[in-house]
N, C-alpha and C positions, 0 to 999 in steps of 0.2 A: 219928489226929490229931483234936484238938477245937476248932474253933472257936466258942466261946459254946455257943448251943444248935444248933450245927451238928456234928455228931461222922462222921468218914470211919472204916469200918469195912475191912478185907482181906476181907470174907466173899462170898457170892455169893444165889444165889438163894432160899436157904433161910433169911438172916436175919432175916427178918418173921416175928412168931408165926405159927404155923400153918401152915407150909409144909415140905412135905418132898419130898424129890428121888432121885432114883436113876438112874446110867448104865450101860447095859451093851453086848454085842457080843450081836446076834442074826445074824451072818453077810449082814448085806445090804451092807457094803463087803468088796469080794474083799479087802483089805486085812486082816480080819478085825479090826479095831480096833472100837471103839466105838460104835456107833451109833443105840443108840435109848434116848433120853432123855425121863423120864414125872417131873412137878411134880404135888403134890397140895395141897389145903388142905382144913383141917379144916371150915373154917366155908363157905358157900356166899360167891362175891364175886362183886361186881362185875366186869363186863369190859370194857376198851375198846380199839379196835385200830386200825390205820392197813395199810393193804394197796400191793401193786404197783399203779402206775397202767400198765402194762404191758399193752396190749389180748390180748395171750398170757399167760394166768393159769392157775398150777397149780391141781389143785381143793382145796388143802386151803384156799389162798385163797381161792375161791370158799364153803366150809363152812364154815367161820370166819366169813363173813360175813353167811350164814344165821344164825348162833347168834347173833352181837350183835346182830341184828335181833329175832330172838325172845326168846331169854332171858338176857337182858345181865345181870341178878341172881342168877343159878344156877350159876357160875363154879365147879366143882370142881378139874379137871386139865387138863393138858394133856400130851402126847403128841407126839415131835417122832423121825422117821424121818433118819437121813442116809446119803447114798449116791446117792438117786435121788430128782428131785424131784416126780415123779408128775405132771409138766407134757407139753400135747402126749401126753394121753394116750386123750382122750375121754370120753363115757360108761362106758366099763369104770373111768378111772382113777378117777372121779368115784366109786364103786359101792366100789371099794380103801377108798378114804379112807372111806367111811362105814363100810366093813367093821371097820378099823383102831379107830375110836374106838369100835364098838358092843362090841368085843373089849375094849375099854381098860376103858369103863365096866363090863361085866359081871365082868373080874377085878380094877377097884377097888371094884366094891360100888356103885357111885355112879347117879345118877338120869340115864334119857335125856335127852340134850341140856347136861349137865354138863362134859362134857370137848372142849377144842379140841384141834387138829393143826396140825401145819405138819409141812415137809418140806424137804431140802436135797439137792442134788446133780445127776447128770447128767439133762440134760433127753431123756426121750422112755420108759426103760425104767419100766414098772409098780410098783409097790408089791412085794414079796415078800411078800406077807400071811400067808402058811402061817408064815415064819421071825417076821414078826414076833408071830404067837400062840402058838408054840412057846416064845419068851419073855418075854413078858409077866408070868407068872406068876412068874418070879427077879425081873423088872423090880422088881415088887411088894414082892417081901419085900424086896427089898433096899430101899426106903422108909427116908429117917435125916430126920430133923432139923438132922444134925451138918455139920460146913463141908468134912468129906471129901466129902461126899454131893453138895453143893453142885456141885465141882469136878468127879465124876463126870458130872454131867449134863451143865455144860460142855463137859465132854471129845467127851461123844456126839455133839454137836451140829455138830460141828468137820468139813470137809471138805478143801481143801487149805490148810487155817490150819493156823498154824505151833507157836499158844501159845492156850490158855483165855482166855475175854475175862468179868473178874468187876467188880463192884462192889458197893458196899455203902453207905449211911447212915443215920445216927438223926437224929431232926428232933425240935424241941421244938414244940409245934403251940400255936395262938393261945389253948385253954383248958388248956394245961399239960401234955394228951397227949405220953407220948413216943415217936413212932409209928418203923417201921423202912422201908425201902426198900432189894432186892435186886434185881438184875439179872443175866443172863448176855447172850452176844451169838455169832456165829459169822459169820465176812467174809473173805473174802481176795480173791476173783476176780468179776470181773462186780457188780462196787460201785459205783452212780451214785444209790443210792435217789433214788425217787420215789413218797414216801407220802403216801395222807393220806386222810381220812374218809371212811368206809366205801373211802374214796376208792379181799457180801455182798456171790452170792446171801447177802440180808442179814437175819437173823434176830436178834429181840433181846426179851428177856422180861423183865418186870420184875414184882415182888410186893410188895406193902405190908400193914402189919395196920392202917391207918389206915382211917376210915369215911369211905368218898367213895363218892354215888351213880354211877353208870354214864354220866349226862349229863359230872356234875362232872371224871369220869375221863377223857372223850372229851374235855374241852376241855383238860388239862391235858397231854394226852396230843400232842394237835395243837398246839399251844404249844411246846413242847418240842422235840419231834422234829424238827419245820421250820428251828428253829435249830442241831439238833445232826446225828440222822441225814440230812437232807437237804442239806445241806451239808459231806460227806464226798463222792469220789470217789479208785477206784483208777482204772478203765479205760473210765468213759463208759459203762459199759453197766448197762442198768436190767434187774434180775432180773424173771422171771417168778413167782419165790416171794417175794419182801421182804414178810416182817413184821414188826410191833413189836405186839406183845401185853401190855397191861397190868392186876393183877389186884389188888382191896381186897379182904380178908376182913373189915374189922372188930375184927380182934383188938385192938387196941392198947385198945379202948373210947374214950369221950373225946365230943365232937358232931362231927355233920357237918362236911368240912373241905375242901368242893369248893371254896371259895374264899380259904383260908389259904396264904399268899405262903409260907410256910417248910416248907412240902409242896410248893410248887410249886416251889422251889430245891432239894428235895434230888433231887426229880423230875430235875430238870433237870441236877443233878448225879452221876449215875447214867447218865444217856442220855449226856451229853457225853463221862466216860470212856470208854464204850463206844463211843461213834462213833471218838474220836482210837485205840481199841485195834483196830479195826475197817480206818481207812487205815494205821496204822505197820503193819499186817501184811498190807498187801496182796501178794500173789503176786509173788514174785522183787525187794521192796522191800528194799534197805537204808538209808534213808532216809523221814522223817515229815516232811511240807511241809506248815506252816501260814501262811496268808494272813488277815494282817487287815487290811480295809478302813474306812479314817474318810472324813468327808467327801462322802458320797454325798447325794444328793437326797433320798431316802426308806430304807427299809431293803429295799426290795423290787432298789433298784437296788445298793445296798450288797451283798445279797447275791449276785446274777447277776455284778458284778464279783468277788467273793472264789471265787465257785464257776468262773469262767471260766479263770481264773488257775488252781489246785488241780487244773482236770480236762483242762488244755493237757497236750496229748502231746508239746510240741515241751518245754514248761517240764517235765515229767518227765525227756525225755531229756536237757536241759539239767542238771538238778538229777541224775542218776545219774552225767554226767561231769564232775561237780564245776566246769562253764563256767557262769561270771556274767554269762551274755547276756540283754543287759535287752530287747533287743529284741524277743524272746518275750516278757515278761512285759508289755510297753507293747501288743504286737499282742492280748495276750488281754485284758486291761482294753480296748483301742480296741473289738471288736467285741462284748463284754458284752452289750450294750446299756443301761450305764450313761453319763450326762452327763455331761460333764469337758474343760474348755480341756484341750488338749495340754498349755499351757506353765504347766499348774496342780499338774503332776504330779509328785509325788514318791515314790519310792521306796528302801527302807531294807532291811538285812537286818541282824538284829537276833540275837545270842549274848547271852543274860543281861543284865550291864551296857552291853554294847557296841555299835555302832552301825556299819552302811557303808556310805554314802548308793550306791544304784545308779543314781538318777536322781533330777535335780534341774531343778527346775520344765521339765520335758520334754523335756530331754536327756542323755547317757548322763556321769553324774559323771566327774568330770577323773581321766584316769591309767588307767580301764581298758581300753584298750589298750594300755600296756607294763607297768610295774611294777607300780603297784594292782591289775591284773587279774590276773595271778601270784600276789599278796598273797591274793587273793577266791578263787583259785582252791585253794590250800592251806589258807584256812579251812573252803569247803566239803567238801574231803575228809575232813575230819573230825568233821563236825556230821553228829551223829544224829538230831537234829529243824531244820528247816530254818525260818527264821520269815522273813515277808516282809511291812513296815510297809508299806501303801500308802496316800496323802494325796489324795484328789480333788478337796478346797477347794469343792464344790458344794454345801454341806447339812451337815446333823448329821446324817447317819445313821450308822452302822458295823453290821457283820459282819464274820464268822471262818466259814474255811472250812477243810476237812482234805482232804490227798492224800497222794501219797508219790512216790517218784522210780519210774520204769520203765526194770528193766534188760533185759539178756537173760536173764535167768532164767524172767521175765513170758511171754514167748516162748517159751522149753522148755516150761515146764509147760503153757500152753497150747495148744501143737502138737502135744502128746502125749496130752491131757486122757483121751480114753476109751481110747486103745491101750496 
């Protein structure tokens, strides 16, 4: 799809020059599926990240944080284990992880302190390190360009997700540059991120050949993500490993472009699919809830109202029994902590052209309790993405926030999780 100098691509993390990917199975999910995914780039880049704010942090969070401290300019690879997320593991896991990336760099050829990691899965068992040196070296050759390769890493990265989470765009930049932006992501269980400078279990990488310093990347980066991945929730709960990793190589050539708005939208258009691909596949979801709020005081309160709504347990089990009970959705805007008369309140739920007021100026729209509410009850059984207009009348601000319904399946899979 091409809008102007805006062009949506199907590709994934490999579509920026100079990047290439590889997925494979080194046996550390007993599943024997896929699991350890290595990105490389040709040229050295920039790198800028956002981390768990989770005072329980795995350590490749913690190394990762080391590296954009120190060498935020020297960005080669990255390295990403799933199965086990090397969290609650101590000093030994800390010592894994270093081991992991010293193994990575010496069979890419690459300079110490070039390559980052992250890590996904059950919190408490170690790194398998032996498994993971044992294939690193196929990891390697198996290196493409191509948009198979892409997907393969995707794949790796995945733990009870259900489907590859990809995206892709070309951007026309402010001196004519036409720079690329890939991304992958992996989410389904334990999604409430909470990122941010130096600051899904939710994992989400993105690659550009556009020339942006490491400063310019951190702020584009924190920009972004606070309107996209942070305002996503499946289950309330914030991972011990959420990261977002973002890498410039320079390829595109062109000037600096830390502060070009049509870098900053494709940016931003690459995080947001992946956040909304992130809550639609939350664990045991059949259903994608999206909430957007107008009318707040500031945006800070626009969004604690959108994310309150999105992360209610009662409006998920609401939304998975297809009941239009607004009263859940008035209780989670009430204790927000955003400002709003009662009887200011409106609420809408929205299919394409279509509209169904659920509440109007603070009471529950006429009819559902008998017939309307049957009516609302039949349309939601059948909407795969669930939209909810809400009116605050306090302000110009607005946010959008993403969840999904919570069924019993949310509950199998996580009763079950290590057994």
């Amino acid at each position: 799809m091409s809008l102007g100098e805006f062009s949506v691509s199907d590709h994934g993390i490999t579509f920026a020059k100079g990047y290439r990917a590889s997925g494979t199975a080194a046996g550390i999910k007993r599943s024997l599926r896929p699991d350890l995914a290595v990105v490389t780039s040709q040229l050295p880049a920039s790198a800028a990240g956002l981390f768990t704010t989770n005072r329980v942090r795995a350590a490749p969070v913690e190394i990762c944080e080391e590296l954009l401290r120190s060498r935020p300019t020297e960005a080669r690879g990255l390295v990403v284990v799933s199965g086990v997320a090397n969290a609650l593991t101590g000093p030994a896991g800390l010592e894994d992880s270093r081991r992991v990336i010293e193994l990575s760099e010496q069979a890419l050829g690459l300079p110490k302190g070039s390559v980052y990691h992250a890590a996904t899965g059950v919190i408490g068992p170690r790194i398998p390190v032996e498994k993971v040196a044992s294939h690193l070296p196929s990891a390697v050759e198996a290196l493409s360009f191509d948009r198979e390769a892409a997907t393969k890493a995707a794949t790796a990265i995945l733990t009870t997700d259900t489907r590859t989470k990809e995206a892709a765009v070309s951007v026309r930049l402010a001196d004519g540059t036409r720079a690329r932006i890939g991304g992958m992501a992996k989410g389904s269980g334990m999604i409430a991120p909470s990122v941010g400078p130096p600051h899904a279990t939710t994992l989400a990488f993105l690659t550009t050949d556009a020339r942006v310093s490491p400063t310019g990347l951190q702020g584009l980066l924190n920009r972004e993500a606070d309107r996209t991945f942070n305002m996503i929730s499946v289950d309330g709960d914030t991972s011990t490993n959420d990261t977002v990793l973002a890498f410039a190589n320079g390829a595109a050539g062109g000037a600096l472009s830390d502060d070009d708005p049509a870098l900053a939208r494709g940016i931003g258009f690459v995080l947001e699919k992946l956040a909304r691909a992130v809550a639609r596949d939350g664990e045991g979801a059949t259903k994608l809830l999206t909430v957007h709020v107008e009318g707040a005081a500031d945006v800070h309160e626009a969004r604690e109202a959108a994310r309150a709504v999105a992360s209610s347990l009662l409006v998920k089990t609401a939304l998975f029994g297809a009941d239009p009970n607004v009263g859940r959705i008035a209780c989670a805007l009430g204790y927000s902590g955003a400002t709003f008369d009662t009887g200011d309140l409106d609420v809408r739920l929205v299919d394409g052209q279509k509209q169904w007021p659920l509440i109007l100026r603070g009471t529950p729209a006429p009819g559902l309790d008998n017939g309307q509410g049957h009516r609302l009850h039949a349309i939601l059984q059948r909407m795969e993405e669930v939209v909810l207009d809400v009116q605050l009348r306090n302000g110009p601000a607005q946010a959008t926030a993403w969840g999904c319904d919570l069924s019993y399946g949310y509950v199998q899979i996580n009763a079950q999780y290590r057994t």
